[in-house]
C-alpha positions in Angstrom: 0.0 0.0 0.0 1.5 3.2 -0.7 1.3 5.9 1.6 -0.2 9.6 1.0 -2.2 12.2 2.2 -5.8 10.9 3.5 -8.3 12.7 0.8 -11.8 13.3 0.8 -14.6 11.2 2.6 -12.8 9.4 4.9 -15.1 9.1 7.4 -19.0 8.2 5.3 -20.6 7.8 5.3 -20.5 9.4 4.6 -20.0 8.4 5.7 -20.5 12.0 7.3 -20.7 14.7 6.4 -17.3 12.7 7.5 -17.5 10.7 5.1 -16.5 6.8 5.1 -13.6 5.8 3.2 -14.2 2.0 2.0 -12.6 1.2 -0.7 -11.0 2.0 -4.0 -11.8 0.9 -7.9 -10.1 -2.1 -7.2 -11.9 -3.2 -4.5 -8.4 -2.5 -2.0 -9.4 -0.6 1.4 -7.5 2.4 1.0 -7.0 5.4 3.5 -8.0 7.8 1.0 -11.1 7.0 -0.8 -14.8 8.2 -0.2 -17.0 5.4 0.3 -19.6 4.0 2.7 -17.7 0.5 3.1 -19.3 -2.8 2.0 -19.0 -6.4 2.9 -18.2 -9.3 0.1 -20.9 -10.2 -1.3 -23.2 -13.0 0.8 -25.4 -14.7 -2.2 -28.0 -12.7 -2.2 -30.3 -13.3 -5.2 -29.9 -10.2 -7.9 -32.4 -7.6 -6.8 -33.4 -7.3 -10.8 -35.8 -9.5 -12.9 -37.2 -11.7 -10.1 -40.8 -13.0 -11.0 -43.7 -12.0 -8.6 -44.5 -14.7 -6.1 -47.2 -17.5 -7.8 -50.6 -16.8 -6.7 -49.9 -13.1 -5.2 -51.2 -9.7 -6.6 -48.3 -7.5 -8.2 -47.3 -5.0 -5.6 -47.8 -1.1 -7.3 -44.5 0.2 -8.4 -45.4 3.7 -7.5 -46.6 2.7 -3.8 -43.1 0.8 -3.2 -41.1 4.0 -4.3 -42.9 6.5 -2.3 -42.8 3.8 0.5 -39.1 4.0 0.4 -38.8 8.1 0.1 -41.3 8.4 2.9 -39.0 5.6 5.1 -36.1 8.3 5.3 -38.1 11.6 6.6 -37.6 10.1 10.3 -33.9 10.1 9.5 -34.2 14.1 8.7 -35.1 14.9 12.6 -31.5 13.3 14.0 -31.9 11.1 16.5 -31.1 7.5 15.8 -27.9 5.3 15.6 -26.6 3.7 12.6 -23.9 1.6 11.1 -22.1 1.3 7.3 -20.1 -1.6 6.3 -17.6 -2.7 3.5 -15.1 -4.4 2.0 -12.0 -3.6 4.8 -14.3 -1.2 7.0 -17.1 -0.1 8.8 -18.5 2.6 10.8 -21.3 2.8 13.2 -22.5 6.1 15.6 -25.3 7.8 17.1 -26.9 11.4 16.2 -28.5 13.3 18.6 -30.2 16.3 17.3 -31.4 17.5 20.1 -28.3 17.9 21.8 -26.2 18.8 18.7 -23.9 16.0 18.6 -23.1 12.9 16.9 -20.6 10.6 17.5 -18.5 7.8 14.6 -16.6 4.9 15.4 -14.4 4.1 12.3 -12.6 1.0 11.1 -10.6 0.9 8.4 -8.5 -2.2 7.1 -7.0 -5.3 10.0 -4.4 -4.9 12.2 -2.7 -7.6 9.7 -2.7 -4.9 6.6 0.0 -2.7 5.7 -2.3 0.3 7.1 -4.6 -0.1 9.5 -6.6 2.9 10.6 -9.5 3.8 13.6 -10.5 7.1 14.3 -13.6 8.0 16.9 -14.9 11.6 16.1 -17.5 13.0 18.3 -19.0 16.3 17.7 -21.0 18.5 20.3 -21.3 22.0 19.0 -19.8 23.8 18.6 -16.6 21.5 19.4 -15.2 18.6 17.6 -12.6 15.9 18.7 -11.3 12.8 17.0 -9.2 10.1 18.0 -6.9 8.2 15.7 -4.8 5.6 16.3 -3.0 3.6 13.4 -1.4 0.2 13.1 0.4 -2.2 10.0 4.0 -2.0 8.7 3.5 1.7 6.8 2.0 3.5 9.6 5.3 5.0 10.6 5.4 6.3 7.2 2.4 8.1 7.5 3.5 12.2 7.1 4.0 13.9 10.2 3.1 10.8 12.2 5.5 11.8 15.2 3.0 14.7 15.7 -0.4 13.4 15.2 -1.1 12.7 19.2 -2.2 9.3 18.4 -4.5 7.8 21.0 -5.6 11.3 22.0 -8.8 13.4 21.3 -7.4 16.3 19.2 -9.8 19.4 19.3 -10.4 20.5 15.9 -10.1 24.3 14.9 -14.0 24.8 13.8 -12.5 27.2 11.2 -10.4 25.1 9.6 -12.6 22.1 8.8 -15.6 24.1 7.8 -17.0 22.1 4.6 -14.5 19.2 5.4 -16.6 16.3 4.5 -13.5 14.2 6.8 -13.7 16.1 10.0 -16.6 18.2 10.1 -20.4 17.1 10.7 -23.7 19.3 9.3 -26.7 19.2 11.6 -28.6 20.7 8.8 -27.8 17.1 7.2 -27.5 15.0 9.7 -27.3 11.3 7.5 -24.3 9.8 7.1 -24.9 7.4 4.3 -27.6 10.2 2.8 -30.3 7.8 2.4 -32.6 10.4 1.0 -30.7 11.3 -2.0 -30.4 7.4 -2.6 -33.6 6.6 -2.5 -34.6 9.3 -5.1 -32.3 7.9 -7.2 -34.3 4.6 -7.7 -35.2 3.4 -11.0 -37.1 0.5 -10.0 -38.5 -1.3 -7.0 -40.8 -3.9 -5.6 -42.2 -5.3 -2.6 -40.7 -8.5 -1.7 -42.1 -9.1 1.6 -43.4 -7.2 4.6 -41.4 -4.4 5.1 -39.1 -5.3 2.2 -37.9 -4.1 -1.4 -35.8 -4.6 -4.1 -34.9 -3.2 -7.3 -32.3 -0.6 -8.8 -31.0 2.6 -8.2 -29.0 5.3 -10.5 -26.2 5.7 -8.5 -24.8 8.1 -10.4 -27.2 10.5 -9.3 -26.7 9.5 -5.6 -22.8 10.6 -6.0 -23.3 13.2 -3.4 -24.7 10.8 -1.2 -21.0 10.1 -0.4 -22.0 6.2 0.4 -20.7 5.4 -3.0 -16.5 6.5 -4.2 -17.3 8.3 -7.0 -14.2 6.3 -8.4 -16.6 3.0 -8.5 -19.3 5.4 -9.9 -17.0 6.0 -13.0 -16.1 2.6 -13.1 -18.8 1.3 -13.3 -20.1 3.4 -16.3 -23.3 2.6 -17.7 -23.9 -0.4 -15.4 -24.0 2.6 -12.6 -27.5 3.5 -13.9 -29.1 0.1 -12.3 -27.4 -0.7 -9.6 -29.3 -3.4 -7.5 -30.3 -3.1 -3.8 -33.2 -4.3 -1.3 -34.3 -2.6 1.7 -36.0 -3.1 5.0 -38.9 -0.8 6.7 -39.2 -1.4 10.6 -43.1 -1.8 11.2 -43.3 2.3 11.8 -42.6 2.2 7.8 -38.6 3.9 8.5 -35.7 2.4 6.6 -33.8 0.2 8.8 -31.5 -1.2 6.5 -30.7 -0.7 2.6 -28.2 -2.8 1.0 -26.5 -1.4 -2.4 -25.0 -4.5 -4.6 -22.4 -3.0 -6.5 -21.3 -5.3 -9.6 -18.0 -6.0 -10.8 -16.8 -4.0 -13.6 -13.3 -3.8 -14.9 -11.1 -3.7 -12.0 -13.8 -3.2 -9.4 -14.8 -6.2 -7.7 -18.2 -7.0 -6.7 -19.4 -5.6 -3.3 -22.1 -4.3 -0.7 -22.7 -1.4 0.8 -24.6 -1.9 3.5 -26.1 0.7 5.9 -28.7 0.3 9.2 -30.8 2.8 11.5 -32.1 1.8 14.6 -33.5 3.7 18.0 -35.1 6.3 16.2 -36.3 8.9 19.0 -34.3 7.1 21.4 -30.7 7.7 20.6 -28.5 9.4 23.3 -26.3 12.4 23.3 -23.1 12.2 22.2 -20.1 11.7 25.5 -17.2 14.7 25.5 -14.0 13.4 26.0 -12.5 13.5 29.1 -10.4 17.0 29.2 -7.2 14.8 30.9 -7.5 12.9 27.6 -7.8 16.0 25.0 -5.3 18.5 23.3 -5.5 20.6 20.3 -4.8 18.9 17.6 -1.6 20.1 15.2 -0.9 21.3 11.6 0.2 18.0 10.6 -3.5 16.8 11.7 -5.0 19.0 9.2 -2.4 18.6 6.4 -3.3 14.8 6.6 -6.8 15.1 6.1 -7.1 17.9 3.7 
C-alpha cells in the first residue's frame, strides 16, 4: 500500500458529512477513498428480474417508491444510531439532534494490513474531537506521524474544517450514508415481503450521497444507472437497513454497501472526552486530512 495524504470522505458515510472511506476501484481498502464501506458479497439473489411470487397480486411500483422516500423523513429529525459496512471497514455512531452531537466509530483495514486505521470523532457543537490511532508495517510512514497525538482526542479548529466532509459534521444534514438522495435515485423497486424491497437505483445521481466513491461510480459506467439493492422498513414504515449490490466492472470487484438505522427517538447524546484525555490537535493533523 503506498502511503499519501488521506483525501476526501474518509469518514461516510458518509460516511459524514465525515464521510467513510471504504474502498477504492479495485476493491483494495485504502485510507484515501470516499466510500460507505461494504461487505463481500453474501449470495443474495440479484435484486433485478425476479418474478412475482405465484398466486400473489403485483405489488404497485409507484406505492413501493414512495414507501421508500417516505422511510427516510424520520432520518431528517437526528436522532437515531446507525452503522455502514464494506469491503475492509465499517463505521457505526449515534446522532443526537437534540443535543447537537453525533458521535462515529471508524474501522478501516486489519491490524494484519500494511495500514490499519481507527479514528472515533464525536461532535457537540460547537466543538469537535477525534481520536486516531493507526497500526500495519506503513503506519510510521504516515507524514507527520510523530506529531499526530495518536491515541488522544485532538480538538479541531472549527474554522479550519468548515465544509470538510473528513472532520466536520452538518446538523442541517445530519445522514451519514444520505439515504434520502439514494432513495430518489431509484429506478425500480418492488415489494418483496413485509417491510421489504428490491430493485435498482441510479447511482450516479446519488454521488453526493458520499455512500458510493465516486471512483466506483466512474467505473462502473453505464452499469451505474441500475445498480441493485433491497431494503427493510421497521413496522413504523422507517428504513432500517438498505443494501447497495455494487457489480464488478473492470477492476472493481463486486461488493455491498450496507447501511442500518435503529433507535429512532431514542438515541443518546453524544459523550465529551475527558479534558485529561484531549489536546489541540496540530498542523500536521489538518495537512493529513485535507
Amino acid at each position: 500500500m503506498t502511503v499519501r495524504r488521506l483525501s476526501a470522505g474518509l469518514v461516510a458515510a458518509a460516511l459524514f458529512t465525515p464521510g467513510l472511506a471504504a474502498c477504492n476501484a479495485s476493491g483494495t481498502p485504502t485510507a484515501g477513498s470516499s466510500a460507505s464501506p461494504a461487505v463481500s458479497a453474501s449470495g443474495t439473489p440479484s435484486a433485478s428480474g425476479a418474478p412475482a411470487a405465484s398466486g400473489s397480486a403485483a405489488p404497485v411500483p409507484g406505492d413501493a417508491k414512495q414507501a421508500l422516500l417516505a422511510s427516510t423523513r424520520e432520518i431528517s429529525n437526528g436522532n437515531f444510531r446507525f452503522t455502514m459496512s464494506g469491503v475492509g471497514s465499517t463505521a457505526e455512531g449515534r446522532v443526537h439532534e437534540p443535543t447537537q452531537s453525533a458521535e462515529m466509530r471508524v474501522t478501516i483495514g486489519k491490524p494484519t494490513d500494511d495500514l490499519f486505521m481507527k479514528l472515533d470523532l464525536v461532535h457537540y457543537k460547537p466543538d469537535s474531537w477525534v481520536k486516531v490511532e493507526l497500526g500495519g508495517t506503513t503506519a510510521s510512514s504516515v507524514p507527520g506521524v510523530q506529531k499526530l497525538n495518536l491515541g488522544k482526542y485532538q480538538h479541531l479548529d472549527q474554522t479550519r474544517i468548515k465544509g470538510n466532509r473528513n472532520l466536520g459534521f452538518d446538523f442541517d444534514k445530519v445522514d451519514p450514508a444520505g439515504s434520502e438522495v439514494l432513495t430518489q435515485g431509484i429506478t425500480e423497486v418492488r415489494q418483496t415481503g413485509e417491510g421489504a424491497y428490491a430493485g435498482t437505483i441510479d447511482v450516479s445521481k446519488a454521488a453526493e450521497a458520499g455512500s458510493v466513491d465516486p471512483t466506483v461510480i466512474t467505473a462502473l459506467g453505464a452499469q451505474a444507472k441500475s445498480v441493485p439493492f433491497t431494503a427493510k422498513l421497521d413496522p413504523q414504515g422507517r428504513l432500517s437497513e438498505m443494501v447497495i449490490q455494487i457489480p464488478a466492472a473492470g477492476q472493481t470487484k463486486a461488493q455491498d454497501i450496507r447501511i442500518t438505522y435503529s433507535d429512532y427517538g431514542s438515541a443518546t447524546a453524544a459523550q465529551k472526552p475527558p479534558a485529561d484525555q484531549v489536546v489541540e490537535a496540530p498542523a500536521e493533523f489538518y495537512n493529513l486530512f485535507n
